[in-house]
N, C-alpha and C positions, 0 to 999 in steps of 0.2 A: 432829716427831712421833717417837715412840720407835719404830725398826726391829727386825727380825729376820726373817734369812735363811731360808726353810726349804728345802733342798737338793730333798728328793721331796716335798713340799707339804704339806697339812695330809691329812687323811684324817680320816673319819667315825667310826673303828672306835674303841672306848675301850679297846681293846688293843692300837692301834698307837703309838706314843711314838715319833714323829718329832723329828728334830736340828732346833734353830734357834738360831742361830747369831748374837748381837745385835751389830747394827752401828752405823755411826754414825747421829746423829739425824739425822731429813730435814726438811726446809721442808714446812712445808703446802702449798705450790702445788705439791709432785713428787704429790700423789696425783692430784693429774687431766692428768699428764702420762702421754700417749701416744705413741709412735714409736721412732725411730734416735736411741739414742747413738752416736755417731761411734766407730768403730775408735782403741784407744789410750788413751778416757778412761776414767774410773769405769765401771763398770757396764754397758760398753759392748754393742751387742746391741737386739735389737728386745727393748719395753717394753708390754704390756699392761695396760689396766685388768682387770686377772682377776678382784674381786670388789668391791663396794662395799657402805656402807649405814650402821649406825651400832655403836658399842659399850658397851658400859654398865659398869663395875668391878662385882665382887661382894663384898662388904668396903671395906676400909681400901686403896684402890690402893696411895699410896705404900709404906705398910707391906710391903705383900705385895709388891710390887718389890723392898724393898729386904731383904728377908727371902727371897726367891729362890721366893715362889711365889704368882702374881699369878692369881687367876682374876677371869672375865670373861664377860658375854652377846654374842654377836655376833648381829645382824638383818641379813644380806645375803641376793642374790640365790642365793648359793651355800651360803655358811657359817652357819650359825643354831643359838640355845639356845649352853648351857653348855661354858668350856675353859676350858682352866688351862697355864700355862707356869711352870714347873719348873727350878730351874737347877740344873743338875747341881753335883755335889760336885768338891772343888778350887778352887785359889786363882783367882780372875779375872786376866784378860790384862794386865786394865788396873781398878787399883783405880778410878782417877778418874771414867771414864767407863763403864768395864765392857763396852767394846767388845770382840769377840770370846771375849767368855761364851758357854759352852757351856748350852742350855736345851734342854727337853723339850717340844713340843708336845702336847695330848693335849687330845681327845675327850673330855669328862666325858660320864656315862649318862643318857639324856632321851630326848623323844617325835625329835627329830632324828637320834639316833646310829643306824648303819645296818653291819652287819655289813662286812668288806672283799672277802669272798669274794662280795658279794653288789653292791656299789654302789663304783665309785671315782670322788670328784667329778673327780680331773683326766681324767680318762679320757672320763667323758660328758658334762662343762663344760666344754674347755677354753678358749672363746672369750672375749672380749671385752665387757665389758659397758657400756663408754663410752656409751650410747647411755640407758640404763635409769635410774630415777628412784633418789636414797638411801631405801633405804625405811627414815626417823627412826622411833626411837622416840620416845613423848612426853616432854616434860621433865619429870625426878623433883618433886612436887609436894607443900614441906615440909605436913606434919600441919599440920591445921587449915585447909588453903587451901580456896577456895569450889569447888563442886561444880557441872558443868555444869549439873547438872538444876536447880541454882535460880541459874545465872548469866543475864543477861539475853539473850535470842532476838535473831538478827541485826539490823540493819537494817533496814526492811519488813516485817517481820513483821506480820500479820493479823490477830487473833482469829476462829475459824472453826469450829466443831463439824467433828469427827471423819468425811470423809464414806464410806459404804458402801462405794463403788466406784471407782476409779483408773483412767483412760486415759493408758499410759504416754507418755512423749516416746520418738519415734522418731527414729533415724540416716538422713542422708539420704547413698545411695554417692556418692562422686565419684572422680574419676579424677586431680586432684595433691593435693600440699599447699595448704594459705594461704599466701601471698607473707607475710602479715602473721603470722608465728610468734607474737609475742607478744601478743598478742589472742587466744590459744586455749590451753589445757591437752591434755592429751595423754594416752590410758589405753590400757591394753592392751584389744582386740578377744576378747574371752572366745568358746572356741568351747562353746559351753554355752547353756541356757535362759534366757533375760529371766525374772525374777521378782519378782514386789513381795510386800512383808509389810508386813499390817496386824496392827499392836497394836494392842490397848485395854485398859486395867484395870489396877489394881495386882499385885505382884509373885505373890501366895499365887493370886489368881484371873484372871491375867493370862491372856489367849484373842489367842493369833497366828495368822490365816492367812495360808497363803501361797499365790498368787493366780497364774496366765500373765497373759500379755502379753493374752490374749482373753479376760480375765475367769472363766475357772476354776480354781475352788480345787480346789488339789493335795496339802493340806496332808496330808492319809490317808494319799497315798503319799511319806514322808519324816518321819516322827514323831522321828528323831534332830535334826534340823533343828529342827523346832518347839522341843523339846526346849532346845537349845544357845539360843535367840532367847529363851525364858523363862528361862532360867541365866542371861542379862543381863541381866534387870529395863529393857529400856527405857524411856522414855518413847512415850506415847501417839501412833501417827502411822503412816503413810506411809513405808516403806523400800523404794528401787529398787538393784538388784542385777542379779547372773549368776549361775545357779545350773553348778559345772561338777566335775568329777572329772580330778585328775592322773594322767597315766602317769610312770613311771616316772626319764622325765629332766624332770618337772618341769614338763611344759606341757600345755593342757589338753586332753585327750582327747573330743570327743564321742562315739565311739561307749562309748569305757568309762562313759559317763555315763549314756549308754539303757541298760546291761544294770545299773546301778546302782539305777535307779528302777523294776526290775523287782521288786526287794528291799527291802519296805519298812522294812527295818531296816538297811539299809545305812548305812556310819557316815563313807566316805567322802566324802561329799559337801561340798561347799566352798562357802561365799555370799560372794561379792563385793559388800559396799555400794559405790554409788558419788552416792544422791542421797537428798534428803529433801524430798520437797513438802511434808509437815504433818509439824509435831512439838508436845505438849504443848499441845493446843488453841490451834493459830496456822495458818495458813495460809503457807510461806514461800515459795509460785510466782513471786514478784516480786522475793523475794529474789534477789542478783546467784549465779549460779553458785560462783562460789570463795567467796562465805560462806558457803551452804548446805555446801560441802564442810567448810570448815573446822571447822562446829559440827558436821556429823557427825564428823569425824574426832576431836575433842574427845572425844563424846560416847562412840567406842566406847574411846576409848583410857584413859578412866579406870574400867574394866569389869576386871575379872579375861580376863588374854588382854592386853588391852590392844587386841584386834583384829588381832593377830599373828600367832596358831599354831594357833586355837579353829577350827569350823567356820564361825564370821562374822569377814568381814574387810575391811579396808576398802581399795580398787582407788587402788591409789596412781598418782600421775603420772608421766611422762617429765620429764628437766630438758633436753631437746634440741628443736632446730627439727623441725617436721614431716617434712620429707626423712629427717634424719637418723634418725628413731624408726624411720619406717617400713620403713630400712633392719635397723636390729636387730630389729628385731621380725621382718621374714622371715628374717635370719641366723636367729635361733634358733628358728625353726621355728615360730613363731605365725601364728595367720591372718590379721592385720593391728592396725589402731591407729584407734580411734575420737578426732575432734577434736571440743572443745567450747569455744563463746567464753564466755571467761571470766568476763565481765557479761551474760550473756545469763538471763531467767526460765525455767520449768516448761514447756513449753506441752502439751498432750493431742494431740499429731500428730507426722509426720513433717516436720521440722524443717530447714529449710539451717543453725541454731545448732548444730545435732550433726553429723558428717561421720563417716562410716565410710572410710577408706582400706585396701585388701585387699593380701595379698602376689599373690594370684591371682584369678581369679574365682573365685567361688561363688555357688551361692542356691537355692533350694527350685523342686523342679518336682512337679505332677504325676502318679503311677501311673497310665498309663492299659491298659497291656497287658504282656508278656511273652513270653517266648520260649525254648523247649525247650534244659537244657544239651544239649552237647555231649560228646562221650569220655566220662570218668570221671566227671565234674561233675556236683554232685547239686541237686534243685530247680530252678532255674531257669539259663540261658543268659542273659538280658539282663534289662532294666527297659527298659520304652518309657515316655518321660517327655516331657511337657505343658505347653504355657504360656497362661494366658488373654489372648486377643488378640480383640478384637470382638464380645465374646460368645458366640466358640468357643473352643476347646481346640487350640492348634496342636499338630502333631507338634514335639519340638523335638529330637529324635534317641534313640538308648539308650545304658544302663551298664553294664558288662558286669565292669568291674573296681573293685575295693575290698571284696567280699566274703569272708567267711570260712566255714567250714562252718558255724557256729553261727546265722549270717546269714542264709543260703542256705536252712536249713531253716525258718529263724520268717517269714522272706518267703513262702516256698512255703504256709505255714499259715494266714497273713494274707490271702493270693492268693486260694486255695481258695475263701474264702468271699464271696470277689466278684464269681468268674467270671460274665459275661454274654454273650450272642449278638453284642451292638449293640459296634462299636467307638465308641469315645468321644471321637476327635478327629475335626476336620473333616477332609474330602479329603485326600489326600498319596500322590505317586505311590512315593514312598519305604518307607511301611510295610511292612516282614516277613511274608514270606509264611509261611503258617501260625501266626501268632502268637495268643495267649488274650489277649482284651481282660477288661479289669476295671471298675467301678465306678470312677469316676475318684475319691477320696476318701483315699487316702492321699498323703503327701506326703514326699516323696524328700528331702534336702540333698546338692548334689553339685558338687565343685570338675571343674577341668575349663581348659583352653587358654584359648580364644575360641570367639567365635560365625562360625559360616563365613556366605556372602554368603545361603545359602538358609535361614539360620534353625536351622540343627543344631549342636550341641555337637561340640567337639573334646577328645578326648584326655579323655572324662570320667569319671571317678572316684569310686563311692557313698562317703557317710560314715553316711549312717545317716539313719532314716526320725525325722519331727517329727511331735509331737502337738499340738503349742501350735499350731499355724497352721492353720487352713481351706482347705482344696484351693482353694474357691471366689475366694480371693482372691492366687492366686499369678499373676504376671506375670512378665516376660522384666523380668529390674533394668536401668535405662540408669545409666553413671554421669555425672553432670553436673561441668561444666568447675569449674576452680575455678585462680584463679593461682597459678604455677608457682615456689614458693620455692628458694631458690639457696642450700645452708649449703656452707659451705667442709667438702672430706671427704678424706680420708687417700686413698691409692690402695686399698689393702685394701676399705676402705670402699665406695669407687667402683664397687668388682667387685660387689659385691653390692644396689650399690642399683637401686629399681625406677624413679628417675627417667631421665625420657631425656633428659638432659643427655650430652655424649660427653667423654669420660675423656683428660684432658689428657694422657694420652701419643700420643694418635694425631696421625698427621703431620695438620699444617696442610691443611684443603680438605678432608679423605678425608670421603666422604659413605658412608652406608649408606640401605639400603631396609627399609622394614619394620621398624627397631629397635623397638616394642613387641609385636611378633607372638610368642608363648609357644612356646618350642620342647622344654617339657617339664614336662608339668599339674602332676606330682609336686611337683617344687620350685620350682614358677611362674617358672621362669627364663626369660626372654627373649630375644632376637636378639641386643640390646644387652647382656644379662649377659654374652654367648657373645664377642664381640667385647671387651668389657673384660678377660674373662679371657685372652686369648690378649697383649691388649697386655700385662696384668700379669706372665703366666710366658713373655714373649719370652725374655729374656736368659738363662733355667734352659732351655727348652726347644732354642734353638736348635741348642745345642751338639750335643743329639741328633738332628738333620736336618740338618745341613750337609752337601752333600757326600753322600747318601744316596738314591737312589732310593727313590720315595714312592709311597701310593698314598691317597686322599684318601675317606673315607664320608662322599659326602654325603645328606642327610635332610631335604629341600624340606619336608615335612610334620613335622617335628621329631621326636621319639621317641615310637615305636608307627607311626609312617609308616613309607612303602615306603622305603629305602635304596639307594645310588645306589654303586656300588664303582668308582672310575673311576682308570686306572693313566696315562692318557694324556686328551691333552685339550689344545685351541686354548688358549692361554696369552696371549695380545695381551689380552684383556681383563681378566687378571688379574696385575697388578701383585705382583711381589716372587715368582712360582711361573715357575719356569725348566722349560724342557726341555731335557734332555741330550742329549749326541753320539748320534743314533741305531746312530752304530758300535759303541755301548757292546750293543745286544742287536740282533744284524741278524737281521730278520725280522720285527720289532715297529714300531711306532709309537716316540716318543721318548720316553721314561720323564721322569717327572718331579722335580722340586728344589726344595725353602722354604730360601732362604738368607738370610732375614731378615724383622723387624718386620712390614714390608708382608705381606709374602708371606702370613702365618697372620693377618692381617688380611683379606685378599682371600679366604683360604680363609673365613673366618667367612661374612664376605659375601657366597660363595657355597650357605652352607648347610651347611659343613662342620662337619661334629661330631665324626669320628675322622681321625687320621690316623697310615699305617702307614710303619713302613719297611724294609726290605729289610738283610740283613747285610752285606752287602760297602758302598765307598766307589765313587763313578763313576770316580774317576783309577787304579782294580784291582779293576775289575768281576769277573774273570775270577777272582777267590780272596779267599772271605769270609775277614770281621777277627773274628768272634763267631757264638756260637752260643746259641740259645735254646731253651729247656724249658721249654712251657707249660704250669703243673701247670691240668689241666682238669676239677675235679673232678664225678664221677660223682652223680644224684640218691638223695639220703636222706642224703652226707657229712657227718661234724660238720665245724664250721671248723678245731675242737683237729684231726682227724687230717689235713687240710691242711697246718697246720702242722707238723705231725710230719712230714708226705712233703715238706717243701721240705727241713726239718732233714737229713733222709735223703739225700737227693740232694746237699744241699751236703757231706756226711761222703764220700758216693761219689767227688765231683771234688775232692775234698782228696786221698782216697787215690790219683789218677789223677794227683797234682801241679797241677791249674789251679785256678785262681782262679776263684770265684765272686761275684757280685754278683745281687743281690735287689731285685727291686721289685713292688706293687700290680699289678694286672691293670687297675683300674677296674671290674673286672667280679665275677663268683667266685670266680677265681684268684687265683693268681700267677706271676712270673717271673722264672727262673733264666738272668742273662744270664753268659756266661762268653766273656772274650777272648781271641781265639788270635791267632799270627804268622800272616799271609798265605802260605803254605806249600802248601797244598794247594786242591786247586781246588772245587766245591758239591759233586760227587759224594761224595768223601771226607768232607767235614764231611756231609754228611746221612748216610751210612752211619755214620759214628762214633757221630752221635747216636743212631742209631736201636741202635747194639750198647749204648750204655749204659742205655738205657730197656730192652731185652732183659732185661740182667743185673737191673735192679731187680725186673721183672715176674717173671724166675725167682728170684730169692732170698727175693723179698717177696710173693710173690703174693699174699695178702692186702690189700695196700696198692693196688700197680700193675697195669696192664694194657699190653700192648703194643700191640692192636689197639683203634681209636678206634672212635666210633660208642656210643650213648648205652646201649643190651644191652648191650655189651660191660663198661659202666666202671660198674655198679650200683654204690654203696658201694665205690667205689675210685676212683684215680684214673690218667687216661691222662697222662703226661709226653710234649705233644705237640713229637714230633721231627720233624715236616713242614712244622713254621715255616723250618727249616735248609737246603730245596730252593730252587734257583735259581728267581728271582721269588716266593718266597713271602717274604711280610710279616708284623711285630706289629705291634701296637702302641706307638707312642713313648711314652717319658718324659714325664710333665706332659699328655698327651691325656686327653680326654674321653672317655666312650667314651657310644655311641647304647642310653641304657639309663634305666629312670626313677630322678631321683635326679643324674644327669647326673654317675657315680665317674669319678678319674682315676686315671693311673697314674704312682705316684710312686717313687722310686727311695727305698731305704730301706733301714738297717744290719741284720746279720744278729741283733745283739742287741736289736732292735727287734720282732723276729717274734711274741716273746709276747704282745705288748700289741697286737697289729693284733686290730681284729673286724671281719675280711671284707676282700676284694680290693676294695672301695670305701672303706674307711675311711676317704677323703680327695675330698669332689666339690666341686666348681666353684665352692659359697658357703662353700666353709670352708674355701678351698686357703689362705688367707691365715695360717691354724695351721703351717702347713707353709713357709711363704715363708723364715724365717729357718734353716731347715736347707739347705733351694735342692736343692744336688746332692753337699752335703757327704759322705753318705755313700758315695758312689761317685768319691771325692777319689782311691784311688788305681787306678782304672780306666785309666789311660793307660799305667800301669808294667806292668799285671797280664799282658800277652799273655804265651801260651805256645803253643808246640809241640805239636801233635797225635803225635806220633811216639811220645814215651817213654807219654805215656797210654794210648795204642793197645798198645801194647806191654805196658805195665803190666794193663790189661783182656784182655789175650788175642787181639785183633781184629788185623786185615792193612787197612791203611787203602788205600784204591782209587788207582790213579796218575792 
């Protein structure tokens, strides 16, 4: 296949003209190659599927190759619509081959092109999409060829009049994959409305509605939809879909979906076909599964759109075993992966033929009461949510987070008009005291941990209130067993998936407890996530704990539980965590040590989610090696003036002579670590640091504050220098930190700073973007110590003996 390099990638913008740079041809098997080339060879370096899908010439290809200006359609996940590669002027390197021809990437203008100031795909793409289906286009179809609408109907097909009404086939949850992958297809888990559309009639009087899952048409509120459905002239029939709205990186949004159908002329909205029980007076329920797809897929692709880039489109498959989907599909932030066997019929119910696989729980509860905000917090404090169990209403605990103002106040207007005396769940010694009970009749969606032993949600999270579904029929979902598929998976891979299988880097025997217990709703990350991640950044991370007094956060109840800060601690049953010479701090307990593999193993397993470390080494406790400035910024900061105060701070210890290095916080921050010679003892280094946080607060007051405390640092930020006192701690390199979202913090170049968005840029399912830099940018941190003396001296300060 013809290559070329693009140095900064391609970009969206049809004003950016990106270098690419054409190399040698490659085999066709190099595009579904993923991993390590070996140090030394070609190319050498970790190797991603960054975009796939298909391409189409626009003209005369060879021509326009050989004429230096080739345009083309790309259909990927990433990349899509019209570009053009350009070859610059000058003679070629190589007449023969024309390798290392100098080309011009670019953007042509379409419904795809997106400003640069406004969107960068490498920036909010940059992962992996080995996991995700080619989404083909169809094969170009010389004039004259026969037309689906009068090609012959699959297989089985029925003769059948058109009928009124639809009960759709439903997903039944389960908790693995099929052992048997190839017996089932694979579709992305849309977070959006179930929808069916009924056609009937020719093109000029053609009448589509579109219908819920419960039989109400909806078609009044979405006229652009109907609209786009008769601009395809279908034929007569039966279409099952997702109706959903995208945010901004590309995945489906339900909440922006409810405030879209607010707006009947919303033009946003997106219909994913995915089946067809009746088409063109036939009945095709009997039809096998993957032929019904395939005539639909036929049928929308020879439509203007092709079922592409229009508001109807058709929900393509995964080309990977179940484990493996349902690994990308939580990497990228979906809510899971529906399985369908691939010969299976239509049937009008909930189905074991269809499987719904989640990255996390969710599912619809009940409104049955409420509860007063809090502080500033306007409308409501909580949602007390319900599950039908016996013919009552159980409590099944409340939501308190996932709301926005916008939310907050159309909830409270919804409430209002519900209010009643009678609470509406049965008995429960747990209900809120003074709570406003409602009408039980609205109907919640809300991700969330797990279910604890008495029936309450953990860790739960609103998405946004359902219309399609009946209060009266929501229960507590169980998901049912189903065998446990094994696909072979990269390590990367490994870290992020939700199977509990244990990650062939763990020593032989090591057992854990609890590995699917969710230790963070946010990103439905598990026990087991937590534990693979720490095997995967052992060898990055150790380097920063060796040798280091520690201090371990741990969080029994995962993120949003109580927190546990423990600096000491009985180590016999924790394998690979050491205690040190108690002579190192007399008057303490023995401080603690991870000197290896094990050890951030045993912490996982103990519940560990941060871990701190101290600035001096055990072997010269008595006179830190480093000092740290945690820029901490203050509430209302942009992230831009973050950046500009680390900027600041690094110009400050440049003119003081030391050396600085930069890393992520995991948090809101970040971290300015700076090495010094062993020279002076804690007093001295925290005095230093606090005189140079001094001068920033005095020259910049605008920026800094010297005194901490959350008044103090409005719109500004404290550079905290009380990381620098004897026995205080940060956070390491490559840690997690107890936060949802589950950010680490990663060591990272100074020319790097513009392109970070936020002190978590980098969390625990997407450290594997980061694996191949490791600790590269802090490569010459072992050289950089310096002397407190001449900067002390240089700053004006008398450094303490």
């Amino acid at each position: 296949m013809k290559s070329w390099a693009v140095p900064k990638g391609p970009s969206l913008d049809p004003r950016d003209k990106r270098m690419a740079v054409a190399v040698e041809d490659h085999p066709l098997a190099y595009a579904a190659f993923e991993g390590e080339i070996p140090s030394g060879q070609y190319g050498a370096g970790r190797v991603i599927i960054w975009d796939k899908g298909s391409w189409q010439p626009v003209g005369d290809a060879e021509r326009g190759y050989a004429e230096g200006n080739l345009k083309f359609a790309l259909r990927g996940h990433k990349l899509n619509g019209h570009w053009a590669l350009v070859r610059m002027k000058g003679k070629p390197a190589d007449s023969k081959n024309r390798t290392q021809d100098a080309w011009l990437l670019i953007k042509e203008k379409d419904e795809f092109a997106r400003p640069a100031a406004e969107f960068s795909v490498l920036d909010e793409m940059p992962g992996s999409v080995r996991g995700l289906p080619v989404l083909a286009d169809e094969p170009l179809r010389p004039s004259g060829a026969a037309s689906m609408d009068a090609a012959q109907l699959p297989a089985g097909s029925q003769p059948a009049p058109l009928p009124a009404v639809l009960q759709p086939e439903l997903a039944t949850l389960v908790s693995q994959a099929p052992s048997n992958a190839a017996d089932w297809l694979f579709e992305i888990k849309f977070d959006g409305y179930r929808l069916l559309a009924r056609v009937e009639g020719k093109q000029a009087g053609q009448q589509v509605q579109l219908i819920t899952r419960n039989g109400h048409d909806w078609t009044s509120k979405m006229p652009p939809l109907q609209q786009a459905l008769q601009a395809l002239a279908l034929p007569d029939g039966w279409y099952d879909g997702e109706l959903v709205v995208m945010d901004e990186r590309g995945l489906p949004n339900f909440q922006a979906l409810q405030q879209s159908l607010d707006n009947p002329r919303s033009a946003n909205l997106l219909y994913f076909l995915f089946d067809m029980p009746f088409c063109k007076g036939h009945d095709l329920r009997q039809v096998p599964l993957q032929a019904r797809r395939a005539y639909l897929q036929a049928l929308l692709a020879e439509r203007p759109g092709g079922g592409r880039s229009g508001a109807v489109r058709f929900s393509q498959e995964f080309e990977a075993s179940g484990g493996e989907v349902v690994a990308s599909a939580c990497h990228l932030g979906l809510e899971g992966v529906i399985g369908k066997r691939r010969d299976a019929p239509y049937e009008h119910k909930r189905s074991p033929n269809w499987i719904k696989l989640k990255c996390g729980q969710r599912q619809e509860f009940v409104v049955g009461g409420y509860t007063d905000p809090q502080g500033t917090r306007i409308g409501l404090g909580a949602l007390l949510l319900g599950v039908h169990e016996g013919g009552q209403l159980r409590y099944a605990g409340s939501v308190g987070t996932g709301f926005d103002d916008r939310s907050l106040r159309e909830l409270q207007a919804q409430l209002a008009q519900l209010v009643t005396e009678q609470s509406p769940f049965a008995a429960s010694r747990d209900l809120p005291r003074g709570a406003h009970w409602v009408r039980p009749v609205l109907v919640a969606e809300v991700s969330f941990g797990e279910w604890t032993q008495t029936g309450r949600v953990r860790h739960p999270v609103f998405q946004g209130l359902r219309s399609d579904k009946p209060a009266s029929t929501i229960v507590r979902e169980a998901a049912q067993s189903q065998p446990v598929a094994k696909p072979k998976q990269s390590p990367a891979m490994a870290a992020r998936s939700p199977e509990p299988s244990v990650h062939s880097n763990l020593p032989t025997g090591w057992r854990m407890t609890h590995p699917e217990r969710v230790i963070d709703a946010a990103s439905g990350s598990t026990k087991l996530h937590l534990v693979r991640y720490y095997a995967l950044v052992a060898d990055l991370m150790l380097p920063h704990l060796k040798g280091r007094p520690l201090a371990l956060v741990r969080a029994p109840d995962g993120v949003g539980g109580e927190l546990f800060f423990q600096k000491h601690t009985d180590t016999r049953k924790l394998p690979g965590i050491e205690q040190m010479d108690p002579a190192l701090y007399p008057g303490h307990a023995p401080m603690l040590e991870i000197a290896s593999t094990q050890g951030l193993l045993s912490a996982a397993q103990w519940n560990v989610l941060e871990i701190h470390t101290q600035n001096a080494v055990g072997r010269a406790y008595d006179k830190p090696d480093r000092l740290v400035f945690d820029l901490d910024p203050g509430e209302g900061l942009a992230w831009a003036q973050m950046q500009e105060a680390a900027s600041l701070v690094k110009a400050l210890l440049d003119e003081l002579g030391l050396c600085s290095f930069l890393k992520t916080s995991g948090g809101k921050g970040l971290h300015v670590v700076v090495p010094i010679k062993r020279l002076q003892g804690w007093d001295a280094a925290k005095d230093f640091s606090q005189a140079v946080v001094a001068h920033l607060a005095k020259t910049l007051p605008q920026r800094f504050v010297l005194k901490s405390g959350p008044s103090n640092r409005v719109g500004k930020i404290f550079a905290d220098y009380l990381r620098n006192g004897v026995g205080a701690t940060t956070v390491a390199a490559w840690s997690p930190r107890a936060r949802p979202g589950l950010g680490i913090s990663v060591p990272v170049d100074w020319d790097e700073l513009s392109s970070l968005r936020g002190g978590d840029h980098w969390r625990v399912q997407t450290v594997h973007e980061r694996l191949d830099r490791g600790n590269d940018p802090w490569q010459a941190y072992g050289e950089s110590a310096r002397s407190l003396s001449a900067a002390a001296k240089t700053l004006g300060h008398t450094l303490k003996r």
